[in-house]
LUMVEX-800166 format. One record per residue (C-alpha): residue number from 1; residue in one letter; z, x, y. Coordinates in Angstrom, 1 decimal. Layout:
LUMVEX-800166
NODE   seq   type       zz       xx       yy
NODE   NUM      A        Z        X        Y
...
END
This chain:
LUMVEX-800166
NODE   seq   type       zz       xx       yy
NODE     1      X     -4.7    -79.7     20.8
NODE     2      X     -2.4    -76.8     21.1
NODE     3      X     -2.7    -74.6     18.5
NODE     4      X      0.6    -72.5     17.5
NODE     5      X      1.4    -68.9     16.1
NODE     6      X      2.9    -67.6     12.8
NODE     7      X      6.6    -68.5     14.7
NODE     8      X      5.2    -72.0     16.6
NODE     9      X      4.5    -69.7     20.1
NODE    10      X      1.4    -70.4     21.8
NODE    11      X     -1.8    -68.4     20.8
NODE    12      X     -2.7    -67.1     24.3
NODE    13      X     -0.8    -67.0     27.6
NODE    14      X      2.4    -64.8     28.7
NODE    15      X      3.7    -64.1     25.3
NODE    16      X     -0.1    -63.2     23.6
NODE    17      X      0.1    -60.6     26.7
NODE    18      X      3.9    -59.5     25.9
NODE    19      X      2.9    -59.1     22.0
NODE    20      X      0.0    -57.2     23.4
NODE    21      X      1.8    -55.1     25.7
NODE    22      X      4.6    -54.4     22.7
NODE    23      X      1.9    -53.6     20.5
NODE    24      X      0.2    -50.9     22.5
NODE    25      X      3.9    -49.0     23.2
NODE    26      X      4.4    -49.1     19.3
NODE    27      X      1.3    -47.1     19.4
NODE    28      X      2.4    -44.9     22.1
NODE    29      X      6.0    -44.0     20.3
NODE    30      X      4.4    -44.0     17.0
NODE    31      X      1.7    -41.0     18.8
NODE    32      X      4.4    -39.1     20.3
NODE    33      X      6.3    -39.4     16.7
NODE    34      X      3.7    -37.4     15.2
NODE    35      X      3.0    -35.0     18.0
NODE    36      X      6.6    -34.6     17.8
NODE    37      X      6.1    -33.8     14.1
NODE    38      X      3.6    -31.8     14.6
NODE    39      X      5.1    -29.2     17.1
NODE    40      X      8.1    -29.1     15.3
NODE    41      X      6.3    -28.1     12.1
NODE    42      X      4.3    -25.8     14.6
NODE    43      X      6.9    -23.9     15.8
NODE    44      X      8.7    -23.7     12.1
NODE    45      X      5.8    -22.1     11.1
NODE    46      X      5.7    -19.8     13.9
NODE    47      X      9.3    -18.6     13.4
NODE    48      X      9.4    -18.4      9.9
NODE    49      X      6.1    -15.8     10.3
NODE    50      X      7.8    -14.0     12.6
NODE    51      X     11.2    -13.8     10.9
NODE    52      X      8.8    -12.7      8.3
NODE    53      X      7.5    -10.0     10.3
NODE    54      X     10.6     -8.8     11.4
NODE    55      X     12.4     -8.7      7.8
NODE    56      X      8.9     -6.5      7.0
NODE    57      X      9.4     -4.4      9.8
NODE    58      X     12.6     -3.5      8.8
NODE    59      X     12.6     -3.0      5.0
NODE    60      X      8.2     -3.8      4.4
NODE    61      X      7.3     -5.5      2.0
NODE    62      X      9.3     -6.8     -1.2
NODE    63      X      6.3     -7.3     -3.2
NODE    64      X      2.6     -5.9     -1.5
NODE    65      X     -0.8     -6.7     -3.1
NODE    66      X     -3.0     -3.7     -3.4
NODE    67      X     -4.0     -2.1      0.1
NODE    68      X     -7.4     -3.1      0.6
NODE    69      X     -9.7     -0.4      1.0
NODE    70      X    -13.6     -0.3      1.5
NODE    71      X    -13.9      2.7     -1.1
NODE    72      X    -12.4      0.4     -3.9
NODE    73      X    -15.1     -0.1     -6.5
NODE    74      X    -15.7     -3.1     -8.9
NODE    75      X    -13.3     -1.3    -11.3
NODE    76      X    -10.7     -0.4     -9.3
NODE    77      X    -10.1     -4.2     -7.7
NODE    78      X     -9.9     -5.3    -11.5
NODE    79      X     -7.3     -2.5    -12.6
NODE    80      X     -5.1     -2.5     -9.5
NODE    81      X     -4.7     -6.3    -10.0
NODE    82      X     -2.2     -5.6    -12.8
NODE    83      X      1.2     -6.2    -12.7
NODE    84      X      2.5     -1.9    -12.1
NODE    85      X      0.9     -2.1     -8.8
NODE    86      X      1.1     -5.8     -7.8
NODE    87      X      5.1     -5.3     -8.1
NODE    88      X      5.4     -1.6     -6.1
NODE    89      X      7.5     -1.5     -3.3
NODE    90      X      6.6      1.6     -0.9
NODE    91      X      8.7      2.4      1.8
NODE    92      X      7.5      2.6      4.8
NODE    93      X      7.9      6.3      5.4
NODE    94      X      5.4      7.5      2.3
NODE    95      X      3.2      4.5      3.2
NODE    96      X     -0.3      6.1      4.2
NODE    97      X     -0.8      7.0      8.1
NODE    98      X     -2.1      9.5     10.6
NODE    99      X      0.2     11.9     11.7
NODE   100      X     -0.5     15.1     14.3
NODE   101      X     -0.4     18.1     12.3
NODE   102      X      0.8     21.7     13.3
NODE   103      X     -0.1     23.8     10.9
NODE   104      X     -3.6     26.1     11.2
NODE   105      X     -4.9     24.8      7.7
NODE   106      X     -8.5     24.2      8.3
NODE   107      X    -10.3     20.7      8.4
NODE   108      X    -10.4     19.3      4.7
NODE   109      X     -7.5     21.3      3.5
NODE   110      X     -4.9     19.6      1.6
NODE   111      X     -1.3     20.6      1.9
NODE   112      X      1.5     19.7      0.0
NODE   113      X      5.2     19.7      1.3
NODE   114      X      7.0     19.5     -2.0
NODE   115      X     10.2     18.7     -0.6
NODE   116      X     10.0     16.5      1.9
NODE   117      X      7.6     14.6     -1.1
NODE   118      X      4.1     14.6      1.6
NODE   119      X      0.6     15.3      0.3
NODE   120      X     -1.7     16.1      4.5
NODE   121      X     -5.8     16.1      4.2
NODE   122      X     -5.9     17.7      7.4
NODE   123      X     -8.6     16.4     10.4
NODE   124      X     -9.8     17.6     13.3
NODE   125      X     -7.9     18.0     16.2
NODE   126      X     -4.7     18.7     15.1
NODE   127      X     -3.9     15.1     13.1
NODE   128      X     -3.4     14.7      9.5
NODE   129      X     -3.6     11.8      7.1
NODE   130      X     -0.2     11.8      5.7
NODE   131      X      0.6     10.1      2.2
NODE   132      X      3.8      9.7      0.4
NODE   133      X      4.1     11.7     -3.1
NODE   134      X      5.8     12.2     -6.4
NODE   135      X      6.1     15.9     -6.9
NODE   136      X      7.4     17.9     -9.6
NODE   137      X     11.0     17.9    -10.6
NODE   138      X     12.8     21.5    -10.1
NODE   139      X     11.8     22.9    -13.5
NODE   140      X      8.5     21.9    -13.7
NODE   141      X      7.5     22.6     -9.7
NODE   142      X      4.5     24.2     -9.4
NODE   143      X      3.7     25.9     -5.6
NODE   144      X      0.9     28.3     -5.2
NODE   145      X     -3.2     28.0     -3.4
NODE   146      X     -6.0     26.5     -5.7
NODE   147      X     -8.9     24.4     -4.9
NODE   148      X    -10.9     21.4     -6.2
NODE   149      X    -12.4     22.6     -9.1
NODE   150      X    -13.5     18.9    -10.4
NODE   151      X    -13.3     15.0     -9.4
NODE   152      X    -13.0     12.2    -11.6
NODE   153      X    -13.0      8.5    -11.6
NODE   154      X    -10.1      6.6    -14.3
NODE   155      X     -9.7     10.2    -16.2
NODE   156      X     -8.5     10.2    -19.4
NODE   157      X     -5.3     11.6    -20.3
NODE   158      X     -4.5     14.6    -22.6
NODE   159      X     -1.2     15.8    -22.5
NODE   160      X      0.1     19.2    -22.8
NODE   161      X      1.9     20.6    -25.2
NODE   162      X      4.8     21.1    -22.5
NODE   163      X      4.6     17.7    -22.1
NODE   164      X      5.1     16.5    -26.1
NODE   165      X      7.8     18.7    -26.6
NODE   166      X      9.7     17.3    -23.3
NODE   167      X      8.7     13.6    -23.5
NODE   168      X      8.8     13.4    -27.4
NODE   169      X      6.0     11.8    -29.3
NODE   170      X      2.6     11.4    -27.2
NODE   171      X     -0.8     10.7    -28.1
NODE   172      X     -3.7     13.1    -28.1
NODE   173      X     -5.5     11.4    -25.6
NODE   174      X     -5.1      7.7    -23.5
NODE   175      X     -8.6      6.6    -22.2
NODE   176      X     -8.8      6.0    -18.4
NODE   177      X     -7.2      2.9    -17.1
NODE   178      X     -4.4      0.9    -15.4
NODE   179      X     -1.6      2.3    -17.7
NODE   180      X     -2.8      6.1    -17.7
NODE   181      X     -0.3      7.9    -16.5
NODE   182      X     -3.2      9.6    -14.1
NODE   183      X     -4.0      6.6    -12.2
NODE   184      X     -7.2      5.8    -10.4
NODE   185      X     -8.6      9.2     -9.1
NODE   186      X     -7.7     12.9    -10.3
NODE   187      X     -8.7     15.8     -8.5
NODE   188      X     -8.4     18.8    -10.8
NODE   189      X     -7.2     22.6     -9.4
NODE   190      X     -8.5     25.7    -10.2
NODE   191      X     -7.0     29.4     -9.3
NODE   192      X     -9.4     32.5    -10.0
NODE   193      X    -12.7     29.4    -11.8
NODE   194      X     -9.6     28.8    -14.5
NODE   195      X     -8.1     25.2    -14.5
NODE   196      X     -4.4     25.4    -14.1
NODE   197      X     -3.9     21.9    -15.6
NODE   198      X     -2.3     20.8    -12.3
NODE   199      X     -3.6     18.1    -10.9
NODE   200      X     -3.8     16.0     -7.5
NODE   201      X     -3.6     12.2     -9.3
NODE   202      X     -2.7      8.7     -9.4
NODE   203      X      0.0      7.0    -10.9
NODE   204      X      1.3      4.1    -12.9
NODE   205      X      4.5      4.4    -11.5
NODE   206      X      4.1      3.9     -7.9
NODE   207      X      7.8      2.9     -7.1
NODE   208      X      8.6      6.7     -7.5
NODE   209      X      6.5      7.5     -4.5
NODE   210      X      9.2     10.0     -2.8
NODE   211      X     10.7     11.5     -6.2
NODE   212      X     10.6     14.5     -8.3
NODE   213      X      9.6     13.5    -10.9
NODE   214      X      6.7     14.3    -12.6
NODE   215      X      5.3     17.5    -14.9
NODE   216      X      4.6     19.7    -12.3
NODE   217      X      1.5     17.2    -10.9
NODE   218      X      1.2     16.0     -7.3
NODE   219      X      0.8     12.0     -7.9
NODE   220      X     -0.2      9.5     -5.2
NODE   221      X     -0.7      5.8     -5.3
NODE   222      X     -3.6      4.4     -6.9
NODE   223      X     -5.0      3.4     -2.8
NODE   224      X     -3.5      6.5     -1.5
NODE   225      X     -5.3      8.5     -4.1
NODE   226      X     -8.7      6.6     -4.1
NODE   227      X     -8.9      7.5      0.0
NODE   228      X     -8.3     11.0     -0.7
NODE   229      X    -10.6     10.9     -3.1
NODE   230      X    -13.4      9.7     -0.8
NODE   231      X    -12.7     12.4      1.3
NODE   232      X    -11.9     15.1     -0.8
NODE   233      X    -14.9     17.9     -1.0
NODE   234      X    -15.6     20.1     -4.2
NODE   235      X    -14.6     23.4     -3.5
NODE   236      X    -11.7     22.6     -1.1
NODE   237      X     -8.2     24.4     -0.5
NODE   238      X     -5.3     23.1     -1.6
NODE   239      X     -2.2     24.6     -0.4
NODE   240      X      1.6     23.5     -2.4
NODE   241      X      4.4     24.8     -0.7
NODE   242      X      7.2     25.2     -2.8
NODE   243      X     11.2     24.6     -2.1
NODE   244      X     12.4     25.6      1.6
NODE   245      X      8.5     26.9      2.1
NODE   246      X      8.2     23.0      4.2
NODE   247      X     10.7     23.6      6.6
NODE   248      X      9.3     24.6      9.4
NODE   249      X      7.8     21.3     11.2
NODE   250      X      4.8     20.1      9.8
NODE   251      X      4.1     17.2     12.0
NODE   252      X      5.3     14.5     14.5
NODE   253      X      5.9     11.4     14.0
NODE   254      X      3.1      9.6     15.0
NODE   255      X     -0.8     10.4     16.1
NODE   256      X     -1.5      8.9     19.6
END
């Protein structure tokens, strides 16, 4: 007895073989479909990244994360996680970076170029680390030679009595933390063993990176200021040029 298919062909024979045969390029079409797919999607990916990396290139980026950085401590991951420093936009000119240096400040000197808005800690061999920084606006710049007269981590806040009667109504004192004014790290200068209430200090605004802006105060990132910090010995020179004292060149563009 002949026994017949779903559509009354023969199981078996030249058109079991043909079905086979049909079957197996299916397959094969179906295979090359999704490698197809898959390259497409690959390539997509690819230049969307680098479209990405251009537009960063060009303009960096809209909205960085905190830098990460090996000196960050417990603390510091958990404040810089809020939403002053998540939504900062540096550009890339005051973004931290080694730069040669031509100046004769020794190793461990910092040096600050008030108008061109630069904090150097200067290294061997003629390079610098360069950070971008909010100086003070004209009437409250402050230029002169001091040194590191104390470090502190997430300082408190008191303000001066300058600073009440120009910014109206301020408490006595802020605690330490992601909205004090002074940021992450504070290095505090001293002239002659007297503190002369400048400081070297974070910030909580870091979008003003490049301004004049502040109280007389040199202010840094919160990751800009956390590496100095790390580097910075007690006891070391810190030189603020005032206006037109920066422009002579200070350093190249890039270390090589």
């Amino acid at each position: 007895m002949v026994r017949l298919g779903i559509v009354g062909a023969r199981v078996g024979g030249p058109f079991a073989l043909l079905t086979r045969r049909q079957t197996r390029l299916s397959r094969g079409v179906k295979d090359i479909l999704v490698t197809g797919i898959t390259v497409t999607m690959l390539l997509t990916s690819v230049a969307t990244a680098s479209a990405q990396n251009i537009f960063e290139a060009l303009f960096g980026r809209l909205s960085p994360g905190p830098v990460p950085d090996a000196n960050f401590t417990a603390r510091d991951r958990q404040q810089l996680a809020s939403p002053p420093y998540r939504q900062a936009w540096i550009p890339p000119a005051y973004r931290r970076q080694v730069v040669r240096y031509h100046r004769k400040e020794a190793t461990g000197t910092i040096l600050v170029d008030t108008d061109a808005r630069y904090l150097y800690y200067v290294l061997p061999e003629g390079k610098a680390i360069r950070y971008g920084a909010i100086v003070g606006e004209d009437a409250q710049a402050w230029s002169g030679v001091a040194t590191v007269g104390r470090k502190e981590e997430w300082p408190g806040w008191t303000p001066t009595e300058g600073e009440k009667r120009r910014h109206g109504p301020l408490p006595n004192y802020v605690e330490g933390g992601a909205h004090n004014p002074m940021g992450a790290r504070a290095l505090y200068l001293y002239a002659g063993g007297q503190d002369t209430l400048y400081r070297v200090h974070g910030t909580n605004q870091p979008g003003w990176i490049g301004h004049a802006i502040s109280s007389g105060c040199i202010r840094l990132t919160n990751e800009d200021v956390i590496d100095l910090y790390s580097r910075v010995k007690m006891g070391a020179l810190v030189v603020v040029l005032g206006p037109k004292q920066g422009a002579s060149r200070i350093t190249s563009a890039s270390a090589r």
